[in-house]
C-alpha positions as CSV (number, residue, x, y, z in Angstrom):
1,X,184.8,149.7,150.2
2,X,187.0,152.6,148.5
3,X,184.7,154.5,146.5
4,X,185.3,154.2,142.6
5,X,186.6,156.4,140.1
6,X,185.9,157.4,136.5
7,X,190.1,157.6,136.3
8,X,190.6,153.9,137.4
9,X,188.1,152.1,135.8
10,X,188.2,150.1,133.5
11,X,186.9,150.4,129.8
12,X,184.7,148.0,128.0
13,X,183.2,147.7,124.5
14,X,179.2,147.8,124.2
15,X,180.4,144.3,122.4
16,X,182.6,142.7,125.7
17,X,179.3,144.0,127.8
18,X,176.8,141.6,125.4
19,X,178.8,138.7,126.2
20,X,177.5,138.9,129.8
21,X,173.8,137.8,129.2
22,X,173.5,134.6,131.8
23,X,172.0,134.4,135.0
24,X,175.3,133.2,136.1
25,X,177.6,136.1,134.0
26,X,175.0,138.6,133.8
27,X,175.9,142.7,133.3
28,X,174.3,145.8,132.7
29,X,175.4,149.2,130.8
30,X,173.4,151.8,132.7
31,X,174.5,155.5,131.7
32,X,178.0,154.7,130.1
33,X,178.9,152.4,133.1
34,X,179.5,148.6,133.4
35,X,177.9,146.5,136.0
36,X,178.2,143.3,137.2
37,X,175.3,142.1,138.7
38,X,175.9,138.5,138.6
39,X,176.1,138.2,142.8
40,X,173.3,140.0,142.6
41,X,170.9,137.9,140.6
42,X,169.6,135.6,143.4
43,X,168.6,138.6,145.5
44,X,166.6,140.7,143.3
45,X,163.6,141.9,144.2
46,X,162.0,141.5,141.1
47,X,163.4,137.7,140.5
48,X,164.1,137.2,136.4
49,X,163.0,140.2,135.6
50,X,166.7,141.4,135.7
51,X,167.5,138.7,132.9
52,X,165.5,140.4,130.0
53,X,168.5,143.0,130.2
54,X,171.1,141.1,131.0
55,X,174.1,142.0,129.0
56,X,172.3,144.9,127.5
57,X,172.0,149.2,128.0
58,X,169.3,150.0,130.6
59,X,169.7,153.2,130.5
60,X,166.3,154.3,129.1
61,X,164.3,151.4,131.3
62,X,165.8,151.6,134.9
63,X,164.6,154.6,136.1
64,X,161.3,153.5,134.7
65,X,160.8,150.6,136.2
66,X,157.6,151.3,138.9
67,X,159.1,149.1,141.9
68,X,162.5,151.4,141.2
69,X,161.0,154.8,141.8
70,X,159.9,153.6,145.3
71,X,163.4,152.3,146.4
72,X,165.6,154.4,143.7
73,X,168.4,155.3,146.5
74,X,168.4,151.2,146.7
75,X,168.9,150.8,143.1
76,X,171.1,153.5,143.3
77,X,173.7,151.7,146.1
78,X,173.2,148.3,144.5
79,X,174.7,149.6,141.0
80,X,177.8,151.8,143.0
81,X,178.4,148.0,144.9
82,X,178.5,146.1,141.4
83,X,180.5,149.0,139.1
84,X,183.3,147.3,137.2
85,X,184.0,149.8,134.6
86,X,183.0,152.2,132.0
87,X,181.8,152.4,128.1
88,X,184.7,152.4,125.8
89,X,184.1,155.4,123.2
């Protein structure tokens, strides 16, 4: 996979990013970046926990999540595999 760019992603609204709150169209906003984690749902670790946030900023809970802090560089791969864009200012 060709690593992603700030310059070619692209831009969503905090708005387009709410829309995505479904275990079956679910993103994240972690630190001004979009994620789609819908593939994802079915093999997370911590099962529907990931649905509390779906479609909303994480940026403040994420890194404090327990189970995280053991396997960050884990979180930290899954979120570069799912980026799909940036926080429109």
């Amino acid at each position: 996979m060709t690593a992603k760019t700030e310059d070619n992603l692209k831009e969503y609204t905090r708005s387009q990013v709410e829309q995505h709150c479904t275990h079956d169209d679910l993103w994240l906003l972690f630190r001004d970046k979009v994620y789609n984690m819908t593939p994802y749902f079915n093999q997370h670790p911590g099962g529907l926990a990931i649905l509390r946030y779906a479609g909303k900023d994480v940026t403040t809970v994420l890194p404090f999540v327990v189970s995280h802090g053991i396997a960050w560089k884990i979180v930290e791969q899954k979120l570069q595999e799912h980026l799909i864009g940036k926080l429109k200012e």
